[in-house]
C-alpha positions as CSV (number, residue, x, y, z in Angstrom):
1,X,-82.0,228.8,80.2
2,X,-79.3,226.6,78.4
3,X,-81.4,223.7,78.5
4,X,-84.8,223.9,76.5
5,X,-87.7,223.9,78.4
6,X,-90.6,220.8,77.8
7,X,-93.5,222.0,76.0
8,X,-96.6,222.5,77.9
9,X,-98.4,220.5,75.1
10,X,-96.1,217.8,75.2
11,X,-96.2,216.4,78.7
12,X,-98.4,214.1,80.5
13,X,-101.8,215.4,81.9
14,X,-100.2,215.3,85.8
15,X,-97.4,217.5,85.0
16,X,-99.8,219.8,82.7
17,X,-102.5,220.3,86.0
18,X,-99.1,221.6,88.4
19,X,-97.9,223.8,85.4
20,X,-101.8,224.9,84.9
21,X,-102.2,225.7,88.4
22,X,-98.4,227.7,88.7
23,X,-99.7,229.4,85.6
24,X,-103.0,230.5,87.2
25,X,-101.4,231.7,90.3
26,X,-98.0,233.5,88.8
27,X,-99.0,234.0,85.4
28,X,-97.3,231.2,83.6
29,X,-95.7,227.8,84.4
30,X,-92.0,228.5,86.6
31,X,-89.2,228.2,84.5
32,X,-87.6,225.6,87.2
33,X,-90.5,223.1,86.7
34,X,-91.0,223.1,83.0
35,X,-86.9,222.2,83.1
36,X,-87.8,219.2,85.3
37,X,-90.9,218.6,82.7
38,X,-88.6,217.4,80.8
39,X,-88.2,214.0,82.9
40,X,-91.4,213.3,84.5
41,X,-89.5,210.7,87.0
42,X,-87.3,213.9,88.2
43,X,-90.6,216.3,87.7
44,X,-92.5,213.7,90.3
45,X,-89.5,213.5,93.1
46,X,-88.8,217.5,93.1
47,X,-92.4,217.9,93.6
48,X,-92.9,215.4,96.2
49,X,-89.8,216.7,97.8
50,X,-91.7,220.4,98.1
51,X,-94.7,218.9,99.0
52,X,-92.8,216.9,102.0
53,X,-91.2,220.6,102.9
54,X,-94.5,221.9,103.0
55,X,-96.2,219.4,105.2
56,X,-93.8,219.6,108.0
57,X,-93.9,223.5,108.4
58,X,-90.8,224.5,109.8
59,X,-90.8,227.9,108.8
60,X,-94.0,230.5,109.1
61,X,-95.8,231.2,106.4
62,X,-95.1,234.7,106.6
63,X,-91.3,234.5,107.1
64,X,-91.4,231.5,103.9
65,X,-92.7,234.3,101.5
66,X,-90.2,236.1,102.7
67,X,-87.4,234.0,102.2
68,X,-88.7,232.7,98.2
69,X,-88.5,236.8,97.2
70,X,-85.2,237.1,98.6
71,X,-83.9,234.3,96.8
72,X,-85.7,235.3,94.2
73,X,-84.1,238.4,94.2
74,X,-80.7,237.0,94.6
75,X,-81.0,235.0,91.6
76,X,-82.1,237.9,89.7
77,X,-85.9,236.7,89.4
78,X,-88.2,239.4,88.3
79,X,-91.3,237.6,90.3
């Protein structure tokens, strides 16, 4: 990453819980979210924006996990 990530210790205590949680479920915080850390009024809209995403379901579960490790894959993620 060209940009330095925020520091988990260094953000406020909503952004912290998220980053806790992704840690818990994927082993650490996603690289993607500490970047919007940085900038807790970006950090809020992306995560509202995937919250939106989620609540409409427009894709299956099954066929969602499937597209998020192909992208993953593309972009070389070693999820």
């Amino acid at each position: 990453m060209r940009i330095a990530p925020a520091s988990i210790d260094s953000v406020d205590e909503r952004i912290r819980r998220v980053l806790d949680a992704q840690a818990a479920r994927w082993g650490s915080p996603l690289l993607n979210h500490l970047l919007y850390a940085r900038v807790p009024a970006i950090f809020a809209a992306v995560r509202s924006m995937w919250s939106g995403l989620g609540s409409v379901q427009l894709v299956e579960p099954d066929l969602e996990a499937l597209v998020n490790r192909r992208v993953a894959a593309l972009n070389r993620c070693v999820f």
